[in-house]
C-alpha positions, 0 to 999 in steps of 0.5 A: 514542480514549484518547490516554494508551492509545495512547501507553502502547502506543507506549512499550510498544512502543519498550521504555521504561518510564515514568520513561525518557520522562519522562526524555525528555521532561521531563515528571514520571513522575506526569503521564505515568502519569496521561496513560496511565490516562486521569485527565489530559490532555496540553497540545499542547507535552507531545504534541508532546514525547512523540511527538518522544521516541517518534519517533512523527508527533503525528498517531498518537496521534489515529487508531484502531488499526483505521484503522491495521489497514486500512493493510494488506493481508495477502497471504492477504486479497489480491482475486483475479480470475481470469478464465475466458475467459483460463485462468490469468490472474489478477490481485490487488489489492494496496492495501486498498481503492479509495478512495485515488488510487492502487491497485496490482495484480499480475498472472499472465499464463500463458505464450502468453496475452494480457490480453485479445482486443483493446485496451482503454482507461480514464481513469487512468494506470498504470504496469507493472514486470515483475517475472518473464518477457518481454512485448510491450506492444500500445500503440495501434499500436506493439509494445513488447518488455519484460522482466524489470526493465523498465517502461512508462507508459500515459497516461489513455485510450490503448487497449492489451494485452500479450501473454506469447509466451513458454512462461514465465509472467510477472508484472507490477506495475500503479500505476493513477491514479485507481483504475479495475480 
């Protein structure tokens, strides 16, 4: 990893020219070019001035821009499940991956149709926030009502579903830790 590239493109990006940082900074416009080209390297007091000046955390200059790219997950890049014994339920995943502690799912639930036949549980916790429609939360033997703007926790291993009663179809913001889907 060249950090002189990623701070030339960090400067790039915040419209300034290489005399305005050096200006920032109080670093010479010669160290600063020769940074960015790659024929010096900065002292941990020069990289913690620039990227004070930047407004950039000094850890930025040390990760790849590809490790950045996977921050982030176009919606058209999403997972979809859909599953065919629920016609029209489907859920996507919205972080990138798994493999941090927390993963966030959205969920379509088609007008008179459940998450699944019979109640289910796993170990992580999760929270759901209804974003469009009107639900009932089946949680061990209690019935929650929920609506739009509403949400609910479910502990580690509590056994649940819901069902959308409505003729509407609704859609539900899942946080699930660790992640389990």
């Amino acid at each position: 990893m060249n950090v002189g590239e990623k701070i030339a493109q960090l400067r790039s990006k915040k419209r300034l020219t290489i005399k305005e940082l050096a200006q920032m900074t109080n670093v010479t416009s010669s160290l600063l070019s020769q940074i960015e080209r790659g024929h010096a390297n900065p002292s941990l007091n020069t990289l913690e001035s620039i990227s004070r000046a930047l407004d950039e955390p000094l850890f930025s200059f040390f990760i790849p821009e590809t490790a950045m790219d996977q921050l982030v997950l176009k919606q058209a890049d999403r997972k979809k499940i859909i599953l065919p014994e629920n016609d029209g339920l489907e859920y996507q995943l919205l972080t990138p991956d798994l493999k941090g502690n927390i993963e966030m799912i959205l969920l379509t639930l088609p007008a008179k149709s459940e998450s699944a036949a019979e109640q289910t549980a796993h170990k992580g916790e999760e929270v759901a926030y209804v974003l469009e429609g009107a639900l009932v939360f089946c949680i061990d033997e209690a019935t929650i009502p929920v609506v739009n703007g509403d949400s609910i926790r479910i502990p580690p291993y509590t056994k649940h579903r819901f069902k959308n009663e409505t003729n509407r179809n609704a859609t539900i913001l899942f946080a699930i830790s660790p992640p389990s889907f």
